[in-house]
DRENKOLZA-524840 format. One record per residue (C-alpha): residue in one letter; x, y, z. Coordinates in pm, 1 decimal. Layout:
- A;X;Y;Z
...
***
This chain:
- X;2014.4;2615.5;1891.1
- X;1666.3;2470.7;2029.4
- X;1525.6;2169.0;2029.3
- X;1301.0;2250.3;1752.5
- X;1568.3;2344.7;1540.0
- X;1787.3;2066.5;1548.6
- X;1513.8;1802.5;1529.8
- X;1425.0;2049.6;1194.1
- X;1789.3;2016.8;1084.9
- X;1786.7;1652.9;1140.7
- X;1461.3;1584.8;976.6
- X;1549.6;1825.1;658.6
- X;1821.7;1580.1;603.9
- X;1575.6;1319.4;554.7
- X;1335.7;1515.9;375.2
- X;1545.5;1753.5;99.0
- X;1420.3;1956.3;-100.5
- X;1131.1;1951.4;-365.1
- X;975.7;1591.0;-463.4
- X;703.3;1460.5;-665.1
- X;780.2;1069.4;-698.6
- X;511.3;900.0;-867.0
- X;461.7;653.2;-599.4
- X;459.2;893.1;-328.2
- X;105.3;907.4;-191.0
- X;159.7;1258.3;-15.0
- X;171.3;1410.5;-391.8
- X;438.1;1690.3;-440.7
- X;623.4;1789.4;-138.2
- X;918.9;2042.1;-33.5
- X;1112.7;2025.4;246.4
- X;863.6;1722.4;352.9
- X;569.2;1935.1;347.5
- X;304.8;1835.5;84.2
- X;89.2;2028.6;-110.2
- X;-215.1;1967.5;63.3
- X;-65.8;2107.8;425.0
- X;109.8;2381.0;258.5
- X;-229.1;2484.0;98.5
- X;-403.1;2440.7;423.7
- X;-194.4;2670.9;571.5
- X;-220.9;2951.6;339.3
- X;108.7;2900.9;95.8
- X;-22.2;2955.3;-267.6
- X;277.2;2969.0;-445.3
- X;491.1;2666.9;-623.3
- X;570.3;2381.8;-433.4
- X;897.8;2397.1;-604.5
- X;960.3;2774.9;-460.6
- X;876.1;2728.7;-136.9
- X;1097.2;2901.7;100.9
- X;1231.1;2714.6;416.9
- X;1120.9;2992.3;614.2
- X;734.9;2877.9;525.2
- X;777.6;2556.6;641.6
- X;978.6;2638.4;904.1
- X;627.3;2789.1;1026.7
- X;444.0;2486.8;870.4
- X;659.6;2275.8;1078.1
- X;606.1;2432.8;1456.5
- X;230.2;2460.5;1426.2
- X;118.9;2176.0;1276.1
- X;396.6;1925.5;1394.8
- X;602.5;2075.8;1693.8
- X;341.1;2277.5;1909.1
- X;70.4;2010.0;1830.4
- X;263.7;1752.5;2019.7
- X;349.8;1996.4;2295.7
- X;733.0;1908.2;2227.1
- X;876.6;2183.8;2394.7
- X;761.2;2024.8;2693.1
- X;865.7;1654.4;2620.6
- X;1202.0;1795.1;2494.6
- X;1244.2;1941.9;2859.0
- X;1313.5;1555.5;3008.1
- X;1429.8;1402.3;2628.3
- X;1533.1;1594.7;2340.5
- X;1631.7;1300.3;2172.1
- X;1235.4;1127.3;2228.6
- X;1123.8;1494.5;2076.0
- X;1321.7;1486.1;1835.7
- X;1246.2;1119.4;1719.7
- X;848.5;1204.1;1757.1
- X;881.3;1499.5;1555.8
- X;1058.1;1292.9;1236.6
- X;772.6;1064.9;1306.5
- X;515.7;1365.4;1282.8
- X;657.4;1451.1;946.7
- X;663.4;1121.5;764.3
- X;336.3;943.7;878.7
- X;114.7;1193.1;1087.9
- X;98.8;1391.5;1398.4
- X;-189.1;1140.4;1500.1
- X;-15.9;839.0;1477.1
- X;343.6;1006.4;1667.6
- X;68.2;1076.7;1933.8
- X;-32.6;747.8;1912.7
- X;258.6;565.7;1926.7
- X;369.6;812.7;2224.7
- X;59.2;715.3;2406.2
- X;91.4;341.6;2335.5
- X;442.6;353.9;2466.8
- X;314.6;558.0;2770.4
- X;69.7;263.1;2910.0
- X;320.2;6.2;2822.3
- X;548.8;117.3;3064.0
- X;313.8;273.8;3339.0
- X;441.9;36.2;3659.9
- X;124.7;72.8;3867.0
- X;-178.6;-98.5;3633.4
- X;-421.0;28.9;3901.0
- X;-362.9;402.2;3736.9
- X;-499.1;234.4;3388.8
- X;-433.2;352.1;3050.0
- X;-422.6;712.5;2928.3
- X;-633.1;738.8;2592.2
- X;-449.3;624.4;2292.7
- X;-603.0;891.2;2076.9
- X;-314.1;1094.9;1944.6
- X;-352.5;1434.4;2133.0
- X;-84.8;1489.3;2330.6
- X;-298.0;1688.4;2631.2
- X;-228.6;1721.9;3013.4
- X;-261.2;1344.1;3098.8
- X;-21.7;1236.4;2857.1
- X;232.0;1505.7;2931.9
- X;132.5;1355.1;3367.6
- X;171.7;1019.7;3262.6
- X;519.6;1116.9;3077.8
- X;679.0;1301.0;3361.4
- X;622.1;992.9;3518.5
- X;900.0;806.7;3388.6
- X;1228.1;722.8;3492.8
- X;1494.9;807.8;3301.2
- X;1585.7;447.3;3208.3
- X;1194.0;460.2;3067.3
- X;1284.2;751.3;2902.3
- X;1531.8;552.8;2657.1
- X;1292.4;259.0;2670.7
- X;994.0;487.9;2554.1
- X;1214.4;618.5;2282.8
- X;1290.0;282.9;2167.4
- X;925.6;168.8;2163.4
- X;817.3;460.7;1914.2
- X;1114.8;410.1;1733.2
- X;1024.3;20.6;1708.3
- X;627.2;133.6;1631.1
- X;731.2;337.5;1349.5
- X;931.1;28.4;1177.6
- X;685.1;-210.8;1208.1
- X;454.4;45.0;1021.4
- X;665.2;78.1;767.3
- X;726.2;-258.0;705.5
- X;343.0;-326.5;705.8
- X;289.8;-45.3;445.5
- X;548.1;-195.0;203.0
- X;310.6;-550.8;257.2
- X;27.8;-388.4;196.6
- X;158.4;-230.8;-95.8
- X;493.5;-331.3;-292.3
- X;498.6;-26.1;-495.5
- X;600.6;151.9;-160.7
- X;948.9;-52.5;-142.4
- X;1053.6;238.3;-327.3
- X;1089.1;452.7;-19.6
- X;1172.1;125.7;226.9
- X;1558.8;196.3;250.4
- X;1518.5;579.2;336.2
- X;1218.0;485.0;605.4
- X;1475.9;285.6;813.2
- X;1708.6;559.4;828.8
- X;1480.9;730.2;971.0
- X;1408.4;523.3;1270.9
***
């Protein structure tokens, strides 16, 4: 089994099936993909008849490949796995982010500077990852995983009608 599928496995346990709460901004969803990104890339059919196979696809272009997991899963399959879930529930931008964030916090030598926090996950990202140790590899794994919590817990301020999906969020992280 790769490293794609088992972070797929472990995020479809998350995910389910089909959904259409009310208070779920991202609309009607199956196997966590919503309507919007299925449509985008090319699914016409019922959300509710989606086959896994389509967003099995869905999933490795748009979330996998864009991050360039294969390649962090090479040094961590647990920190692709992690940013993967993270791609899934809130964005492949902000698991890019949070990557990158976690990237300049632990870079040892200040006089390299940051990398660009901007979400793609290019060739100076993937330099400044192989960089780490792998103590910072469990470190940088606990930073997006700590990243993704606080956002969750700042949507739910922002918003009390998203409480609803508080208890499933922090499974997640």
């Amino acid at each position: 089994m790769t490293t794609f599928d088992e972070a797929l496995r472990d995020t479809l346990r998350h995910e389910g099936g089909y959904s259409n709460h009310p208070d779920d901004r991202g609309g009607a969803t199956n196997f966590g993909i919503t309507e919007a990104v299925a449509r985008a890339n090319g699914y016409k059919g019922d959300m509710k008849e989606m086959p896994i196979e389509i967003a099995k696809e869905i999933y490795r272009k748009e979330y996998w490949n864009r991050l360039r997991l294969d390649e962090i899963g090479m040094t961590s399959k647990a920190l692709a796995k992690e940013l993967f879930d993270s791609c899934v529930n809130v964005g492949v931008h902000r698991a890019g982010t949070w990557l990158q964030e976690s990237l300049n916090l632990l870079c040892r030598d200040i006089r390299k500077g940051n990398i660009a926090v901007d979400g793609i996950i290019g060739n100076g990202t993937l330099s400044r990852y192989r960089e780490l140790s792998e103590s910072d590899l469990q470190v940088c794994l606990q930073l997006v995983r700590l990243m993704q919590g606080a956002h969750y817990i700042q949507i739910c301020r922002r918003d009390p009608t998203q409480r609803a999906f508080i208890r499933g969020w922090i499974k997640r992280v």
